[in-house]
C-alpha positions in Angstrom: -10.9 30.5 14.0 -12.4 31.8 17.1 -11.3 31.5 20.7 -12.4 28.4 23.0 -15.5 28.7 24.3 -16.2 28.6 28.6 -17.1 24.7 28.0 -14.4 23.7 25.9 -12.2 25.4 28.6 -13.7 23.5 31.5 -13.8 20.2 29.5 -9.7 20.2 29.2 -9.6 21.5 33.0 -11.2 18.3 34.0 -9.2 16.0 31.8 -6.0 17.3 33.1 -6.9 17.3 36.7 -8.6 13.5 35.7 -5.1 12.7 34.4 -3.4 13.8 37.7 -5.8 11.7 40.0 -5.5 8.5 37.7 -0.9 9.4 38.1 -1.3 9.7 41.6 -3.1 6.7 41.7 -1.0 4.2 39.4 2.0 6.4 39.5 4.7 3.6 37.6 2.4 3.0 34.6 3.2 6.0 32.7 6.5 6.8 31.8 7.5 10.5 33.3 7.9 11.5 29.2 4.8 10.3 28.9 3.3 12.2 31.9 5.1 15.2 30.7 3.6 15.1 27.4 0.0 14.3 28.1 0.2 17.8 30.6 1.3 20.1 28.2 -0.6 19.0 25.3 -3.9 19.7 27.5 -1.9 22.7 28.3 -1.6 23.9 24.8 -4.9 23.4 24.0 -6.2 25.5 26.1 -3.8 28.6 24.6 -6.3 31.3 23.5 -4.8 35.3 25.5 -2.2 35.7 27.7 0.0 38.5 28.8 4.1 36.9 28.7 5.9 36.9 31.7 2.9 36.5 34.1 3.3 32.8 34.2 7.1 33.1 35.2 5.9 36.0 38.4 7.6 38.7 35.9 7.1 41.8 34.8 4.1 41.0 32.8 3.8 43.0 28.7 0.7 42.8 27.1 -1.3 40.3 26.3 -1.1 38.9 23.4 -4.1 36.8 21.2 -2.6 33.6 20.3 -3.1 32.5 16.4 -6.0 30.1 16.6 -5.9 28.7 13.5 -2.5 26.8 14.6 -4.1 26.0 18.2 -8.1 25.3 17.5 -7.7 22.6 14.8 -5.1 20.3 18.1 -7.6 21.4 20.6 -10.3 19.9 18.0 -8.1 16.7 18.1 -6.8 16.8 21.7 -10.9 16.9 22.9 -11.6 14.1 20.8 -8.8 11.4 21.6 -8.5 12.3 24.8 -11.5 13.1 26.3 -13.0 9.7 26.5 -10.5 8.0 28.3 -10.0 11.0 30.8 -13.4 11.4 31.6 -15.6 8.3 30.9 -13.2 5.6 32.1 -13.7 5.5 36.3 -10.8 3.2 36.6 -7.3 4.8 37.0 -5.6 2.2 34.4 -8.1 2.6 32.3 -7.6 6.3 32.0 -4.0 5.9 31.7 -4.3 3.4 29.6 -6.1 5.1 26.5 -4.6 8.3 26.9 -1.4 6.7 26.5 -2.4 4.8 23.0 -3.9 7.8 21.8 -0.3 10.1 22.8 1.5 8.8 19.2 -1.0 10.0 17.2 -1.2 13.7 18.9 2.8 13.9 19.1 3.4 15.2 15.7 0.4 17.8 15.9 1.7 19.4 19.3 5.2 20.1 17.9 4.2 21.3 14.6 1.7 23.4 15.9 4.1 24.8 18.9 7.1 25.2 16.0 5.0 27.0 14.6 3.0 29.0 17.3 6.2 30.0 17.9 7.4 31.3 14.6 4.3 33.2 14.0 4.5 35.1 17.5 8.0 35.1 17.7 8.0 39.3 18.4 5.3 38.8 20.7 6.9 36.1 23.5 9.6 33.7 23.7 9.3 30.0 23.9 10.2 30.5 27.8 7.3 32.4 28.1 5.2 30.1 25.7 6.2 27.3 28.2 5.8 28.7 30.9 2.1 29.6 30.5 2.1 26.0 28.8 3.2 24.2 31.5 2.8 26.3 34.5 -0.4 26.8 36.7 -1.2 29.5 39.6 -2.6 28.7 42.5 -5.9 30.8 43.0 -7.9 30.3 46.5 -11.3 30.3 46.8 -12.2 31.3 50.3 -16.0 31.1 51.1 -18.0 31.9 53.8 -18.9 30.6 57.7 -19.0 32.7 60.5 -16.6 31.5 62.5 -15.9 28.0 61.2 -13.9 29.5 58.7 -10.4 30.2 61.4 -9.8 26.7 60.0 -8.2 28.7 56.8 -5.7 30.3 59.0 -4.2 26.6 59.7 -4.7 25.9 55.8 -3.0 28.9 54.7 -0.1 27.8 57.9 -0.1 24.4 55.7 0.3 25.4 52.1 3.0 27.9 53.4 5.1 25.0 54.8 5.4 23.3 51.2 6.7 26.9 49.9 2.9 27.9 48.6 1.1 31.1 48.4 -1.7 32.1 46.7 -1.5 33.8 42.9 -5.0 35.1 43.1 -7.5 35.2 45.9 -11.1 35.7 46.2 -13.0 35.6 49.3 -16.5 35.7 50.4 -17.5 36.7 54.0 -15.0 35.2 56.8 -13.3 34.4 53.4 -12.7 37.5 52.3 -11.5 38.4 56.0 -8.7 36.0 56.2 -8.3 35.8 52.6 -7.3 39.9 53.3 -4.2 39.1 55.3 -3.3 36.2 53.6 -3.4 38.8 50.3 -2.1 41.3 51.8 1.8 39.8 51.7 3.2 36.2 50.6 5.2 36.6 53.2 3.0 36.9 56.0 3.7 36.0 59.4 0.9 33.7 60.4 2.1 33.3 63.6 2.0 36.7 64.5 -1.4 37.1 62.7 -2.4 34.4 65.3 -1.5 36.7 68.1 -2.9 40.2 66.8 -6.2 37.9 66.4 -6.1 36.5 69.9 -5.9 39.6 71.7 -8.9 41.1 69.9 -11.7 42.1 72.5 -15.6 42.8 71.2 -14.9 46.2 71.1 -12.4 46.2 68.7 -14.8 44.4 66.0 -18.3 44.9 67.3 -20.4 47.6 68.5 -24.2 49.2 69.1 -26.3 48.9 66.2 -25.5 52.1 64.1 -28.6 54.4 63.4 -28.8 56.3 59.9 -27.8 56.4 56.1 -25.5 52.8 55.6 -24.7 51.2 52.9 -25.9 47.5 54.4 -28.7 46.7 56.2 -29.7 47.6 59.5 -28.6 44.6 62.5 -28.6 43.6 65.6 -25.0 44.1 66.1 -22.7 46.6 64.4 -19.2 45.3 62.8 -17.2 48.4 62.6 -13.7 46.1 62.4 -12.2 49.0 64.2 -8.6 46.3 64.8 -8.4 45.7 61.2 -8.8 49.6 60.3 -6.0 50.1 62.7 -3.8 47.3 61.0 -4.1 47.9 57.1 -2.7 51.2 57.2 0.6 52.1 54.9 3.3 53.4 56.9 2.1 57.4 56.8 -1.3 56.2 58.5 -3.2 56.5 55.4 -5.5 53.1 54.9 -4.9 50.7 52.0 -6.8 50.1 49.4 -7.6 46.9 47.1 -4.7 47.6 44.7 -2.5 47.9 47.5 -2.7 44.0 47.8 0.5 42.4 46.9 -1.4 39.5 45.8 -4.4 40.2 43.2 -7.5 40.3 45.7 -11.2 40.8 45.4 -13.8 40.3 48.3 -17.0 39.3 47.2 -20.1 41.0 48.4 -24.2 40.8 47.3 -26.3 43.3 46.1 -29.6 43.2 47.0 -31.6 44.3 43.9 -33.3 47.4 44.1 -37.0 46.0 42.6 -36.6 43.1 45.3 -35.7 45.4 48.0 -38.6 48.0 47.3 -41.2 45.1 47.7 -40.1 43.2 49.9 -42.9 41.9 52.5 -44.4 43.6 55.3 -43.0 41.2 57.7 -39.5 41.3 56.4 -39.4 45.1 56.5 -40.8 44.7 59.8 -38.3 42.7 60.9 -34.9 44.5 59.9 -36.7 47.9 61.2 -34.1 50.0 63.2 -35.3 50.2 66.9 -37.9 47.9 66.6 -38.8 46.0 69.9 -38.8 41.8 70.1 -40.5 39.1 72.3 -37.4 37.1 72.7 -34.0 36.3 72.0 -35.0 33.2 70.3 -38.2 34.4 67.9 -35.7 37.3 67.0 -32.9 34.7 65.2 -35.7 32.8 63.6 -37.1 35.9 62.2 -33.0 36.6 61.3 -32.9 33.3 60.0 -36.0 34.0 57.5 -34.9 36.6 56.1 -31.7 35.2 55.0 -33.3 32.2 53.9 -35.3 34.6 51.8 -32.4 36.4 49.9 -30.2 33.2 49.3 -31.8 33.7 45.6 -30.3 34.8 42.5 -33.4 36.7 41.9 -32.9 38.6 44.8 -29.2 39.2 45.3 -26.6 39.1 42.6 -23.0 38.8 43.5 -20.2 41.6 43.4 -16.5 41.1 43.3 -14.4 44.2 44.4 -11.4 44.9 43.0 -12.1 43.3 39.8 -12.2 46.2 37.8 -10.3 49.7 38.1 -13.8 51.1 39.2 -13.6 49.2 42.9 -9.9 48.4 43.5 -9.5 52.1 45.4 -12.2 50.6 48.0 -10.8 50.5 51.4 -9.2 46.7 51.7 -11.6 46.9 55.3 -14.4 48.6 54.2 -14.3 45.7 51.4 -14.3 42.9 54.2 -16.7 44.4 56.3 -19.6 44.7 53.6 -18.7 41.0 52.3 -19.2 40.0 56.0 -22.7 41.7 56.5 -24.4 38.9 57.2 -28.7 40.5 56.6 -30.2 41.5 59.4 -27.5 40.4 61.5 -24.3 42.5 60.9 -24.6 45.6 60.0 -21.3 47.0 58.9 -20.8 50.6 59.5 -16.8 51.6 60.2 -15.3 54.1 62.9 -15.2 56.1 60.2 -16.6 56.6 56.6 -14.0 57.4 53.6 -15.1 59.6 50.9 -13.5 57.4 48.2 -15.0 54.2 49.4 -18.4 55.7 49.6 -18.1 57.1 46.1 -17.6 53.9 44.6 -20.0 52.2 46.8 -22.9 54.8 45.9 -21.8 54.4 42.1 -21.3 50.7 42.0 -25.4 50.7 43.5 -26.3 53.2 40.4 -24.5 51.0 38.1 -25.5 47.4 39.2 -29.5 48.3 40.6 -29.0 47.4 43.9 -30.5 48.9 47.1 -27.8 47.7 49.7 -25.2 45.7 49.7 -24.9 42.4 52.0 -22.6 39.2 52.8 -20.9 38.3 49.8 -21.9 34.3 50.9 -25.6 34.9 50.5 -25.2 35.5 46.7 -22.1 33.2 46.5 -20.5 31.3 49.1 -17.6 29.6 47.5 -17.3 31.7 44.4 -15.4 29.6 42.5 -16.9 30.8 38.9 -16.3 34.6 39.9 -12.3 33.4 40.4 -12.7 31.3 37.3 -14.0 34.4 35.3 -11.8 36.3 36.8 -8.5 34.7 35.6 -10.8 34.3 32.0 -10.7 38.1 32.0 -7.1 38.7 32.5 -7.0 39.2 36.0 -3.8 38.1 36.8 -2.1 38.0 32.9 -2.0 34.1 32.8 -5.1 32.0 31.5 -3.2 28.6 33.3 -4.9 27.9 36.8 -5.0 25.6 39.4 -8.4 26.2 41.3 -8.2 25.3 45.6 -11.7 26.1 47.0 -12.3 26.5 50.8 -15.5 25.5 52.2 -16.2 25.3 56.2 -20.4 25.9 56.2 -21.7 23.4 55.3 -25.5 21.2 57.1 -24.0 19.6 60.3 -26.0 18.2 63.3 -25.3 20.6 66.3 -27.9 20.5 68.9 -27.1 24.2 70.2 -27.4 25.8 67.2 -30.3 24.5 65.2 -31.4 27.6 64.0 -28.5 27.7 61.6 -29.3 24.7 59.6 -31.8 26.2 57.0 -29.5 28.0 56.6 -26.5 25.7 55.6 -28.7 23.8 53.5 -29.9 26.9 51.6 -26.1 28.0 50.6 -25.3 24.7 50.0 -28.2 24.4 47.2 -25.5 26.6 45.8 -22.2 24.4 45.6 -23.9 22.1 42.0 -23.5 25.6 39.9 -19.6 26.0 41.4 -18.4 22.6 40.9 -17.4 23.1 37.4 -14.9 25.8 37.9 -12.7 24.8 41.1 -10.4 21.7 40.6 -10.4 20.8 44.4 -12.9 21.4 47.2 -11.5 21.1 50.7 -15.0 21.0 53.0 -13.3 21.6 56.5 -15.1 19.5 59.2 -14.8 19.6 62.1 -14.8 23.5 62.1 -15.4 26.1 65.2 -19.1 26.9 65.5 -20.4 29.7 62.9 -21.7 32.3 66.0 -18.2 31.9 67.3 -16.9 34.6 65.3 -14.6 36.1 68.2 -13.1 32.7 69.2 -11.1 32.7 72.8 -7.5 31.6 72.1 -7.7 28.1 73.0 -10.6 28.0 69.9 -8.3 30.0 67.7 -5.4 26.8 68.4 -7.6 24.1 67.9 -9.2 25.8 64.5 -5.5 26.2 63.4 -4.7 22.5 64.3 -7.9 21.0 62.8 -7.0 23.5 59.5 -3.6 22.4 59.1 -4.6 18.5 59.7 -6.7 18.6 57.0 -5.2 20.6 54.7 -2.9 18.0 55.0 -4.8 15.5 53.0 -5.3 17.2 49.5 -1.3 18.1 49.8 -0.3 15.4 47.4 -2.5 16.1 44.9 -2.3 20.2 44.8 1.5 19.7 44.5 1.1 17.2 41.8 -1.2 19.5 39.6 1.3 22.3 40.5 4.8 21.1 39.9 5.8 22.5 36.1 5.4 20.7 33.0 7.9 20.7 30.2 8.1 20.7 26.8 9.7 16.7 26.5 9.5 16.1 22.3 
């Protein structure tokens, strides 16, 4: 029998997260058995690869195809008791309620088919191992984009760190990918002193003169050359680290901007990103900005790019990575203090290989990008198949007098967030954020993003540690 398919997959996602809601909400009506049960029969279902040992944080061997003649014919069953309760009762009881009478009949087909899952694979993993990837889910963080609205992260992060949490796998778009870079870079990160480095920062040590000449982004008003970071993510003997370097699994998100697009693009677009052209204001210069970005939210136009998902990118320069997933088009224009011959190899390849022209912020092609995380972990990414999925989003259409300009915006990348929703099990939409243009906040901004971050992380807490907490085998 063949593997499950991407909906089948998403289908027993929901249920389980459906299952958790409806336990949080009436949590003395199932018995903890019966909780226990429920969880790792949705669990099993799902079984198609996985590498043992990744669910446990080992040493991970390699992956192994699990026989799916003993797991399709109980995810067969397991979609068509359960579903229906899970998903098309809206009343927590309810739910609880039919997947409970429907648990006898499933009981004897999860431990014959784990007995003999078991036997059949037994050189391959151990029932530890089986259980683990069972019953066990990593936490992978989507981090999208926002300017500077998305400090609020920093105070997540701060949050999920107090309740003994890191991140398994994280994938970041724009401001995403920035923070989502230091938060990947160690799960033991000192967010307090990553507070201080960021506080100190002046202009000059992000920001600089537009660069003139060959780039691999567009030309911008203002160049982001992230000469701080550069000077932070070096190893010990000064050399810069690269992508694989990340102790946790990593990839920054950034758009390509298709080559047949690009070459005919409009008169007055060109016109507009032009190096050295001269404007009539300050304010007919962001609108202009603000149409061309408007322009290449498309999938026609841009298509989005994870780096480090493959061997081919993960020697890219962790900064160089951030910097091109933060080029917002015709804004940003990132160019660093200077260029790496590997980086630039893989760049100028990676535009070969996908048709693109230039690369440009990761959040115009996908600003929360929960599928590229979901597809990741579908691909091996990070050994285990058995997810939880915590999306971050702080840009989002909010009524701010001083910075109207930025609205079509919002609402264009939010036309996005329908096509994600299947793949991320919680969205946390941060609100009230720092403004987007304040993307060099003062310290006092940096405190109250961390405050208003950590307040609100606060509320999804309950559930993320319900889906997380282990599930055993109970027969």
């Amino acid at each position: 029998m063949q593997s499950p398919t991407s909906k089948e997959l998403l289908k027993l996602q929901r249920m389980e997260m459906s299952l958790v809601r409806a336990v949080l909400a009436q949590p003395t009506f199932l018995l903890e058995r019966e909780y226990q049960q429920l969880r790792y029969l949705l669990g099993f279902a799902r079984l198609h690869r996985f590498a043992p040992g990744a669910a446990l944080r080992e040493a991970a061997r390699a992956e192994v195809e699990t026989d799916q003649d003993l797991v399709a014919p109980l995810r067969e069953q397991v979609l068509q008791q359960l579903y229906p309760p899970l998903r098309r009762e809206d009343k927590p009881q309810a739910r609880l309620s039919g997947a409970m009478k429907r648990l006898p009949a499933l009981l004897p087909l999860i431990q014959s088919a784990r007995r003999q899952l078991l036997d059949r694979h037994r050189n391959d993993f151990s029932e530890a191992e089986l259980d683990a990837e069972v019953g066990r889910r990593a936490l992978v963080t989507i981090a999208g984009g926002g300017g500077g609205a998305g400090y609020v992260y920093i105070g997540a992060a701060a949050r999920l760190r107090a309740e003994g949490l890191s991140s398994d796998y994280l994938v970041g778009a724009s401001i995403g990918a920035l923070i989502g870079a230091f938060l990947a870079r160690s799960r033991k990160l000192d967010i307090e002193a990553l507070l201080d480095w960021a506080k100190g920062l002046r202009v000059r040590d992000m920001f600089g003169r537009p660069f003139i000449g060959a780039t691999h982004t567009l030309p911008g008003l203002t160049r982001l050359h992230l000469r701080g970071m550069h000077r932070l993510f070096v190893h010990p003997d000064g050399s810069p680290m690269r992508l694989r370097d990340m102790e946790i699994p990593y990839e920054a998100v950034i758009a390509g901007v298709r080559t047949a697009i690009y070459d005919h693009l409009p008169a007055t677009l060109r016109d507009v990103i032009a190096p050295g052209r001269r404007h009539h204001s300050f304010s007919r210069l962001l609108a202009e900005r603000m149409l061309l970005i408007g322009a290449m939210v498309s999938p026609q136009v841009v298509r989005a790019i994870p780096l480090g998902r493959d061997e081919a990118t993960r020697d890219t320069r962790v900064v160089d990575a951030v910097g091109l997933s933060a080029a917002i088009p015709a804004v940003l224009q990132y160019e660093p203090p200077q260029r790496d011959a590997i980086t630039d190899d893989i760049l100028a390849q990676l535009r070969r290989h996908e048709d693109v022209a230039l690369f440009v912020d990761g959040g115009v092609a996908s600003n929360v990008p929960a599928r590229i995380a979901w597809e990741g972990v579908q691909a091996g990414r990070i050994g285990t198949r058995s997810a939880f999925y915590l999306a971050l989003d702080c840009f989002h259409p909010r009524w701010d007098s001083r910075h109207l300009w930025v609205w079509p915006v919002t609402q264009a990348i939010q036309l996005q967030l329908p096509s994600q929703r299947p793949y991320f099990d919680w969205l946390m939409r941060f609100d009230p954020t720092l403004s987007p243009v304040n993307l060099l906040p003062s310290p006092a901004d940096f405190d109250q993003a961390f405050q208003w971050g950590w307040a609100q992380a606060d509320v999804m807490m309950p559930f993320l540690l319900k889906a997380l907490q282990p599930v055993r085998w109970m027969p």
